[in-house]
C-alpha positions as MATLAB code, in Angstrom:
seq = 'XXXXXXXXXXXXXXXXXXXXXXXXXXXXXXXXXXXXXXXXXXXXXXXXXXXXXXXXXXXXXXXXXXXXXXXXXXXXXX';
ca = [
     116.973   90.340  100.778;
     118.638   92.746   98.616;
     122.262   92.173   98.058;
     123.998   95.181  100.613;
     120.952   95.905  102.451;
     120.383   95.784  105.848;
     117.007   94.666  108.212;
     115.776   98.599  109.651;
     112.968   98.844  112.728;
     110.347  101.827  113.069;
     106.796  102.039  113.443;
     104.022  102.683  111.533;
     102.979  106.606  111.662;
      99.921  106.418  109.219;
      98.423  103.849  107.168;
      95.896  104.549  104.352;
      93.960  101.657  103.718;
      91.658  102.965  101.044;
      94.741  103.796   98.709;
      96.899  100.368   99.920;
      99.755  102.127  101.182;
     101.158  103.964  104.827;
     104.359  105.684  106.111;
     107.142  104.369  108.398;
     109.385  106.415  110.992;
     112.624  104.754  111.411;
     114.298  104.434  114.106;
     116.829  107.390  114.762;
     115.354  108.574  111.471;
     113.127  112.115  111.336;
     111.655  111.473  107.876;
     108.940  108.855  107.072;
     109.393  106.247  104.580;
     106.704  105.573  102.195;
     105.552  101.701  101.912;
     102.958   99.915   99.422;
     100.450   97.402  100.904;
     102.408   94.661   98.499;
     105.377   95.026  100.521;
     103.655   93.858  103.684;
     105.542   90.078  104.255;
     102.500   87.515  103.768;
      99.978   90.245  103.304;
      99.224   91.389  106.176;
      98.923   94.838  105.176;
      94.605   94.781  106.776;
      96.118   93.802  110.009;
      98.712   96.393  110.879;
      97.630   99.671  112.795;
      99.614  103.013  113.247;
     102.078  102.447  115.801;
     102.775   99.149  115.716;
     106.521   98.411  115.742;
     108.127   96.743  112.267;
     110.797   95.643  110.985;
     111.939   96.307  106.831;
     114.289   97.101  104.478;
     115.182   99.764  102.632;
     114.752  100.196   98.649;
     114.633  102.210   95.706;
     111.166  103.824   94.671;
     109.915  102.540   91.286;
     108.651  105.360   90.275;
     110.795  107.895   91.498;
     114.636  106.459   91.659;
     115.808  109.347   93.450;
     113.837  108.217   96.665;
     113.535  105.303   98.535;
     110.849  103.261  100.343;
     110.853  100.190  102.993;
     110.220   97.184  101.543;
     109.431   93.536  103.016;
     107.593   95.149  106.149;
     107.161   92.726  108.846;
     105.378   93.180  112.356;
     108.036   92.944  114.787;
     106.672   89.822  117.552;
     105.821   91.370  121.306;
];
């Protein structure tokens, strides 16, 4: 975990497989937050489906520093 950074929850709004990446509402949040199949914990990005609950952390886009993304996605146990 990044040094200052805290563990967020949401849930998965859309996923695009073919491309490797999806989109994450947080909680109390009305924006999405963009996340890259690598960032899936254990790589589990081919088993997670839109609205499943999960729990990340926030970080700094690489290629745009001026926005951030969630990072370290995990499925949140039911």
């Amino acid at each position: 975990m990044l040094k200052g950074t805290s563990i967020m929850q949401g849930t998965i709004q859309r996923l695009e497989r073919g491309r490797g990446f999806g989109f994450i509402r947080p909680e109390g949040a009305s924006e999405d937050l963009f996340f890259h199949s690598s960032a899936v914990a254990g790589g589990g990005f081919d088993g997670l489906q839109e609205g499943q609950a999960v729990e990340f952390e926030k970080g700094q886009d690489e290629r745009n520093p001026s926005r951030s993304r969630a990072v370290n996605v995990r499925v949140v146990a039911q």
